[in-house]
C-alpha positions in Angstrom: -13.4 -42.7 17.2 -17.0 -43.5 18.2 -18.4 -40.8 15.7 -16.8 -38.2 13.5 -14.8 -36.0 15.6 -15.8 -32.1 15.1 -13.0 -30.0 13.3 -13.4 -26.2 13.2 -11.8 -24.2 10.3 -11.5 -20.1 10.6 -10.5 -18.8 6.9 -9.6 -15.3 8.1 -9.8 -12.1 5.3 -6.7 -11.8 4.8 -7.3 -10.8 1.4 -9.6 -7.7 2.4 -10.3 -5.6 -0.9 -8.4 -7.4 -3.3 -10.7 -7.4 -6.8 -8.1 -9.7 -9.4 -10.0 -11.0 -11.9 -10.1 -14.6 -10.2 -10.5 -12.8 -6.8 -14.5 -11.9 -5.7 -14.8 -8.4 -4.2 -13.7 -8.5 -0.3 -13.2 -12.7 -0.1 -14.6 -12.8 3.7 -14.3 -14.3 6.8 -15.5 -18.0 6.6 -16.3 -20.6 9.4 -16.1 -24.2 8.6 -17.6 -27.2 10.5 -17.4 -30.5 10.0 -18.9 -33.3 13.0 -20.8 -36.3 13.1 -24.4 -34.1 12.4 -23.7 -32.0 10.2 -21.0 -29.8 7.9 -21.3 -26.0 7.0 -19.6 -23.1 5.7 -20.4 -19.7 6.7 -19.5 -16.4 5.2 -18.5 -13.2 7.1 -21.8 -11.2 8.6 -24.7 -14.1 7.1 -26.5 -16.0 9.9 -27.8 -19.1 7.3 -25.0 -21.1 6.5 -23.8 -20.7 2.8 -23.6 -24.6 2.3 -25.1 -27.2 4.7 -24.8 -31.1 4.7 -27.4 -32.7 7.3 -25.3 -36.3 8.6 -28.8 -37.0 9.9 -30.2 -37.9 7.0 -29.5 -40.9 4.8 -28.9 -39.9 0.7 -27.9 -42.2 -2.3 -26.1 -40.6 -5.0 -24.1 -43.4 -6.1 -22.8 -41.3 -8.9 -20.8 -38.4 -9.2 -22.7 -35.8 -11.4 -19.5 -33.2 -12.7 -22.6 -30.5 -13.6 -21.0 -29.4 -16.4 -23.9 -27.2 -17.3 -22.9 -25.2 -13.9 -19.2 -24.8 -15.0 -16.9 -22.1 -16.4 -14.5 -22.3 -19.6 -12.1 -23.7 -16.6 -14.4 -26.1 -14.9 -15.0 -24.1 -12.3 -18.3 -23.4 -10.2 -19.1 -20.1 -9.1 -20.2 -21.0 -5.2 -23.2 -18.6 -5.2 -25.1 -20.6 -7.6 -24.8 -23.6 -6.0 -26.0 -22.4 -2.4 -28.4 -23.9 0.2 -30.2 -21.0 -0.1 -30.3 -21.2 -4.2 -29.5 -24.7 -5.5 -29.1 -27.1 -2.5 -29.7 -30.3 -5.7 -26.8 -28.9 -7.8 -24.3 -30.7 -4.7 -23.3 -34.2 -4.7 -24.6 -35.7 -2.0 -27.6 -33.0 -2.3 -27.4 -30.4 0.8 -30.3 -29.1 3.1 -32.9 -27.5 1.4 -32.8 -23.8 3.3 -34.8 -22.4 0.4 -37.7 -20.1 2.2 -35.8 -19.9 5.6 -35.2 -17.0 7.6 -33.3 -16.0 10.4 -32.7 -13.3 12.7 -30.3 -12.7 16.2 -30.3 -10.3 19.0 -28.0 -9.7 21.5 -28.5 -7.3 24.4 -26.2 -6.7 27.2 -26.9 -8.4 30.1 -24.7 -8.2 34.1 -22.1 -10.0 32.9 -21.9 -10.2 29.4 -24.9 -10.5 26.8 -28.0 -12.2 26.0 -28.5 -13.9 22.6 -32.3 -14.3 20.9 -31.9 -16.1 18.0 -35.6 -16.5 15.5 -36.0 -19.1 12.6 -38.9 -18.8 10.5 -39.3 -22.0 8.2 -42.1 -23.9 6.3 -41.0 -27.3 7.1 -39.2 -28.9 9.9 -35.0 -29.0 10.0 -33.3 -31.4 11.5 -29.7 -29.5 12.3 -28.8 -25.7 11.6 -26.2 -23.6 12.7 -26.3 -20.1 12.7 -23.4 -17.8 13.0 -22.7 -15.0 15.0 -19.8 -12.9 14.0 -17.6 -10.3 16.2 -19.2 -10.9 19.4 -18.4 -8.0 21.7 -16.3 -10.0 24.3 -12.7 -10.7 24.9 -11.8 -14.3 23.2 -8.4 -14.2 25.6 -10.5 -14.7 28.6 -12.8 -17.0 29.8 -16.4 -17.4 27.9 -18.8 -19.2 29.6 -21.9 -20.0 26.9 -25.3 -21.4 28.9 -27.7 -22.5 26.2 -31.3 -21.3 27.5 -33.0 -23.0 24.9 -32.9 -27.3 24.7 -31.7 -28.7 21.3 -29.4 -26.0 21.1 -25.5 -26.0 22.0 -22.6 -23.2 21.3 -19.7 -24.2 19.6 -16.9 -21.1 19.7 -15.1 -19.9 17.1 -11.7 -17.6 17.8 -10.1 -15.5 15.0 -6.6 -15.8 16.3 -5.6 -12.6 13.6 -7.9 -10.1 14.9 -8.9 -11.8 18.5 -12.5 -11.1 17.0 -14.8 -14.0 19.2 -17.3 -15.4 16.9 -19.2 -18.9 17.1 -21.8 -21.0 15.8 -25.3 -21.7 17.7 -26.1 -25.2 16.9 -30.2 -25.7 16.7 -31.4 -29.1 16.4 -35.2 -30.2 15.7 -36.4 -26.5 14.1 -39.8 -26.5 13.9 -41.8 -25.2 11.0 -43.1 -22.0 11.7 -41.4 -19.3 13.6 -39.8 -20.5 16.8 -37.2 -18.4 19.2 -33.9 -20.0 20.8 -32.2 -18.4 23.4 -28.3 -18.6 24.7 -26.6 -16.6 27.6 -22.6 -15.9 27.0 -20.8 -14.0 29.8 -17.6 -12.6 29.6 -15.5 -9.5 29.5 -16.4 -7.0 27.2 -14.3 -5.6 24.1 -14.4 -4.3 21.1 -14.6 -6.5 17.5 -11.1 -6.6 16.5 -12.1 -5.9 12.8 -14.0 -2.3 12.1 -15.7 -1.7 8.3 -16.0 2.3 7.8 -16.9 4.3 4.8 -15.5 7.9 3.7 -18.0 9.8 1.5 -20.0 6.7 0.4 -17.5 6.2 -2.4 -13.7 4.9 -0.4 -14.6 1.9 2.0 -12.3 0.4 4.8 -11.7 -2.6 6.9 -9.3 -2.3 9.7 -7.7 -5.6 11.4 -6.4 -5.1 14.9 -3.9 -7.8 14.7 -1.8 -8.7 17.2 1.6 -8.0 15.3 0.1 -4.6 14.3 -2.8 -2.9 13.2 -4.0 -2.9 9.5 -6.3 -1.5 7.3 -7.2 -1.9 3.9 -9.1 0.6 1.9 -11.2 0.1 -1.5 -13.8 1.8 -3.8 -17.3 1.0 -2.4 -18.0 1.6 -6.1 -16.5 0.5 -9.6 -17.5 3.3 -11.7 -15.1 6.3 -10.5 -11.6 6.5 -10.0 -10.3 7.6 -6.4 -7.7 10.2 -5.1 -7.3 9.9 -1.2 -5.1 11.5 1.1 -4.4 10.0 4.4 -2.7 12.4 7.0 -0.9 11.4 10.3 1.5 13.6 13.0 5.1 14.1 11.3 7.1 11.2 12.6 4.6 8.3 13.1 5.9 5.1 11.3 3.3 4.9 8.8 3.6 3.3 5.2 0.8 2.6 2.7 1.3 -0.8 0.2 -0.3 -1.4 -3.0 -1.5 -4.9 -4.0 1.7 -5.3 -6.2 4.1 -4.3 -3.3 4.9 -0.3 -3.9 4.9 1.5 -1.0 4.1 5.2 -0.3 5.7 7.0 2.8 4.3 10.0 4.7 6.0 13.3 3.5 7.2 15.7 5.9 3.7 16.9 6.7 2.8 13.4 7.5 0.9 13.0 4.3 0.6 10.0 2.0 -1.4 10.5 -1.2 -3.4 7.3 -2.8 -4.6 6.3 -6.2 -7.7 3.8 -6.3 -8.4 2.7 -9.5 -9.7 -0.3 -11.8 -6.2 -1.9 -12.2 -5.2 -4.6 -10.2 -2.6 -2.9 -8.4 -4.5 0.1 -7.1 -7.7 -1.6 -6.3 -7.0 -2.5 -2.5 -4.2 -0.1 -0.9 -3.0 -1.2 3.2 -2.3 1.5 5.6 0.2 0.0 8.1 1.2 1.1 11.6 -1.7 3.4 12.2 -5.5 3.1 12.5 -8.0 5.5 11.0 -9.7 8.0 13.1 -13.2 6.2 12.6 -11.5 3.0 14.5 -10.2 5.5 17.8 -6.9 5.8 15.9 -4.6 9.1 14.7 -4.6 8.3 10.9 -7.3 11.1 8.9 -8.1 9.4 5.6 -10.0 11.9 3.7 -10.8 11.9 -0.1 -9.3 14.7 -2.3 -10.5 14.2 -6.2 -12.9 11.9 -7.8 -13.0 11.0 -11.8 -15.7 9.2 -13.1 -15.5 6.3 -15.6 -18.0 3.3 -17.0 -16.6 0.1 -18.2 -17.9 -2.1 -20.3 -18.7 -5.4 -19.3 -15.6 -7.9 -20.3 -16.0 -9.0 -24.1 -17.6 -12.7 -24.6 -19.0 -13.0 -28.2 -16.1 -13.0 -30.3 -15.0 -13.7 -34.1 -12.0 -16.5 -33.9 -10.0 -17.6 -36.5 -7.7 -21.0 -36.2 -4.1 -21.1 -35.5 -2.7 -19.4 -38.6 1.0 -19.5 -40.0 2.8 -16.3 -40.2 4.4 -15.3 -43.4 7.0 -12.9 -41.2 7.7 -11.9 -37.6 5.1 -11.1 -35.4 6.8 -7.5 -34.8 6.0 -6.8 -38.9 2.8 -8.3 -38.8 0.1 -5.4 -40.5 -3.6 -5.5 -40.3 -4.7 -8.1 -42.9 -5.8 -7.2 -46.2 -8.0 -10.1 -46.7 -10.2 -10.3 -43.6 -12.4 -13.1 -44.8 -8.7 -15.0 -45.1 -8.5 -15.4 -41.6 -11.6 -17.7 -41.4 -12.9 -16.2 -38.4 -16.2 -18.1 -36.5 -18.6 -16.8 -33.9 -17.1 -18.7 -30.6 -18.9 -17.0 -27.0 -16.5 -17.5 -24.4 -17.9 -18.2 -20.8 -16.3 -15.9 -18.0 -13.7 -12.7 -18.1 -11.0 -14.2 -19.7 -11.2 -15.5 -23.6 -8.8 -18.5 -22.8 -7.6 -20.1 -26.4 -4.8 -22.7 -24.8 -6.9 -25.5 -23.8 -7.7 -26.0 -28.0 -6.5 -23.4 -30.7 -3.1 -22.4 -28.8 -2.2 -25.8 -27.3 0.3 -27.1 -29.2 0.6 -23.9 -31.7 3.7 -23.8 -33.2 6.1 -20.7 -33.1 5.2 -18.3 -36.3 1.5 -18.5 -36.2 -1.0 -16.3 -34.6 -5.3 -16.4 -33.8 -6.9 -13.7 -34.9 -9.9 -12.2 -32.6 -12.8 -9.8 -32.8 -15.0 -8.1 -30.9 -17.5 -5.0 -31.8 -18.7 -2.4 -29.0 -20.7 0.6 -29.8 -20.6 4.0 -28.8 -23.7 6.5 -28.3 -21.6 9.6 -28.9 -18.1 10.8 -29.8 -15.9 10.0 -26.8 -12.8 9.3 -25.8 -12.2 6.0 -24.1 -9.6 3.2 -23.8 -9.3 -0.6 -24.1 -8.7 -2.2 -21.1 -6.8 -4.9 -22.3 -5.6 -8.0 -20.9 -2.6 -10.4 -22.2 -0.6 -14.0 -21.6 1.4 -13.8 -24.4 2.3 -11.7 -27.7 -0.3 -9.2 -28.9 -1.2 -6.7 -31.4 -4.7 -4.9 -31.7 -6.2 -2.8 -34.4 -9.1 -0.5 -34.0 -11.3 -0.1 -37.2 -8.0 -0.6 -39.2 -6.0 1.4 -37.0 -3.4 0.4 -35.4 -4.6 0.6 -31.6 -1.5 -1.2 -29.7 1.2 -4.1 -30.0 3.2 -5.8 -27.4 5.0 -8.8 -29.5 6.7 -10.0 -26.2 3.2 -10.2 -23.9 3.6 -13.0 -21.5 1.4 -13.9 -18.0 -0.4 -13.5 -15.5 -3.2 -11.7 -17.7 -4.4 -8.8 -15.9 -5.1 -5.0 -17.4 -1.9 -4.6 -18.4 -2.5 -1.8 -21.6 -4.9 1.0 -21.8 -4.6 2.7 -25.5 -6.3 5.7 -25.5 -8.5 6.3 -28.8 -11.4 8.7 -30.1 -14.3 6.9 -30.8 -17.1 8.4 -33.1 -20.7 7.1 -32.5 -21.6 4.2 -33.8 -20.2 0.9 -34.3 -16.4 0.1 -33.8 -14.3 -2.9 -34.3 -11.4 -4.1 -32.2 -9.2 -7.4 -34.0 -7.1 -8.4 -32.0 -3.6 -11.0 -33.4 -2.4 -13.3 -30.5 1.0 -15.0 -31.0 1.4 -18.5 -30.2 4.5 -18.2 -28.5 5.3 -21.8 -29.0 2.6 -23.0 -27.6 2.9 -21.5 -24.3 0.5 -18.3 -24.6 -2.8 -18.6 -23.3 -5.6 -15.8 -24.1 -6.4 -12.3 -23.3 -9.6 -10.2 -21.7 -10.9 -6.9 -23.2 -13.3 -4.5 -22.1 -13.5 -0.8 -23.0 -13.9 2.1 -20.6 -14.6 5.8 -21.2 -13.7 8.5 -18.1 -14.8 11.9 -17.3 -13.2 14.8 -15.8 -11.6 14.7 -13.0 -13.2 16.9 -10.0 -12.5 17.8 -6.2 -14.5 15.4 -4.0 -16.8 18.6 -3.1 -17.9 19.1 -6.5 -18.9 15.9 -7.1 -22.0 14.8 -8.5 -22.8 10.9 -9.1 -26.3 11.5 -10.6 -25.1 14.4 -12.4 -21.7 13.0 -14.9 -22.2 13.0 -18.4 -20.8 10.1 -19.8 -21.5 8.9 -23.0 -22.8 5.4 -23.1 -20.4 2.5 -24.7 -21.0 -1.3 -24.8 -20.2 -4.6 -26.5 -22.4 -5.7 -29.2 -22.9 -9.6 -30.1 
């Protein structure tokens, strides 16, 4: 090749909804381009690129730099920190500084098809930046013809081959600084975006897909801190099914009505309604919410109290909550991220018979009752104040919510330890938060501003 040839990547949102603990709240669509003047990432409904190398421009970082001040407990580095638009230094080679920029686009219909106005506002000069445009009203199956009105400025098109949704990237070389306007004509046949977002009540959000093997929509809370009970109604007879994120499936009864549970496990979090689409997207489906409990959760505990590896003088099934706490040679250790992982050092290796020891301290503000949401790869016992609070000798992965002990907490302070089993070696750590809930009410008594709820949080 002469130059780099120009790839295009479409990352579809195929995982719509889906809140795991590794997983970011709706992951969205992304475009990806890569050509001889420049390479960019763009996430779903932004115009400025999330990450954008300029070819044009010669850099000399000789050195790789692993940032380790940017990383998690598992190396990793959450994308947001290190955007164009936040930290273009923190990437090796260093991105385009888009700190300060702006931009807008219009599109109004023209005879034809539609006419695009996009407007950069910038306090120094760029050499290359693509914009995105996403869900363009026109048909991707037909012909597009793009006629760039502006000079320094091409269309490359982007097709979502799920949905048929047409999006594409407007290519602007040699921005000026200061505010400047670029133009581009597309003409084609008109339709629909093949991807709708809808909201029910300002608490139950949607996303339906209109793909071409059927049409798809996942629903989620638009909020964390309540618990959903929907009901989604369609005519007796139509091939309908709702699945949860860990495959259960719920039918339409004889009325044609399926009833859903949205809530802060991993399972519930992101429901798909098959078969149908939802009234809001010209479809038969009537998804109405029915009842609404509030909760608040506690952020996921990071401060912690760890002991080493400790030999067990009997099974882990017998063990009782130690007599001699200051035994257990418990340090202060904070723990970067969700999940307390103690494999990569205290575990690794851990022979069968032993156990870490682990605790945390949250406080109440009045008497309540709440839960621990709690988390575990591998055996586990937990004691609240002294009290047993709930054991599990034969925990194993993945480490999502997996127990919620209920308990009465008095105001004050409160103590959750926490014994882990080695399990040979092979058990790797466990995440805790607590979370207190409300009543449960119909949707139509519901009051957001209005739900007392004792305040409860982790102390350091």
């Amino acid at each position: 090749y002469a130059g780099q040839p120009e790839h295009v990547y479409f990352q579809p949102d195929y995982m719509a909804g889906m809140r795991g603990w590794s997983k970011p709240d709706r992951v969205p669509d992304r475009i990806e381009i890569v050509n001889s003047r420049f390479h960019s990432l763009h996430k779903d409904g932004e115009i400025l690129p999330q990450f954008l190398w300029d070819h044009t421009v010669p850099w000399d970082n000789p050195e790789w730099d692993g940032r380790e001040e940017l990383r998690d407990q598992f190396g990793l580095i959450t994308p947001e920190t290190i955007a164009a638009t936040v930290n273009p230094e923190a990437c090796v080679p260093r991105q385009a500084d888009l700190r300060g920029v702006k931009a807008e686009v219009f599109a109004g219909p023209e005879p034809g098809g539609l006419r695009v106005t996009a407007r950069v506002r910038s306090c120094s000069g760029i050499n290359t930046l693509p914009l995105a445009l996403w869900r363009i009203p026109l048909d991707s199956k037909a012909e597009i013809a793009a006629d760039c009105l502006s000079e320094n400025a091409r269309w490359i098109p982007v097709r979502d081959g799920w949905s048929g949704n047409f999006n594409g990237i407007f290519a602007l070389e040699n921005v000026p600084a200061g505010e400047s306007e670029w133009h581009l004509r597309l003409s084609g046949d008109k339709k629909p975006a093949g991807t709708v977002d809808f909201t029910v009540s300002g608490l139950l959000a949607g996303r339906t897909m209109r793909m071409e093997e059927e049409v798809r929509t996942y629903l989620w809370r638009a909020a964390p801190d309540c618990r959903l009970k929907a009901r989604v109604r369609v005519p007796p007879g139509t091939p309908a099914a709702v699945t949860y994120l860990d495959g259960t499936t719920a039918l339409p009864d004889s009325n044609g009505c399926i009833e859903l549970v949205l809530d802060e496990r991993w399972a519930r979090e992101a429901p798909s309604l098959a078969g149908v689409a939802p009234v809001q997207c010209g479809g038969v489906a009537e998804i109405t919410l029915a009842r609404v409990q509030p909760i608040r959760l506690t952020r996921h505990v990071q401060d912690w109290r760890v002991s080493p590896a400790l030999p067990l003088s009997g099974a882990f099934e017998s063990l009782e909550y130690p007599r001699d706490i200051a035994a257990l040679r418990m340090a202060p250790r904070r723990i970067r991220g969700d999940f307390a992982a103690l494999n990569l050092d205290l575990m690794k290796g851990a022979k069968a018979g032993s156990a870490v020891f682990m605790a945390a301290r949250f406080q109440s503000e009045a008497r309540a009752r709440v839960c621990a949401d709690l988390g575990y790869d591998g055996p586990v016992k937990a004691w609240l104040d002294g009290r047993t609070l709930f054991q599990f000798p034969r925990g194993t992965g993945p480490c999502e919510i997996e127990a919620r002990p209920e308990f009465e907490a008095g105001a004050g302070e409160h103590e959750v330890l926490v014994a882990f089993g080695g399990n040979s070696g092979n058990a790797w750590g466990i995440r805790l938060r607590v979370l207190s809930a409300g009543e449960e009410v119909p949707i139509e008594h519901y009051l957001p501003d209005d739900v007392p709820l004792p305040e409860v949080r982790i102390l350091p």
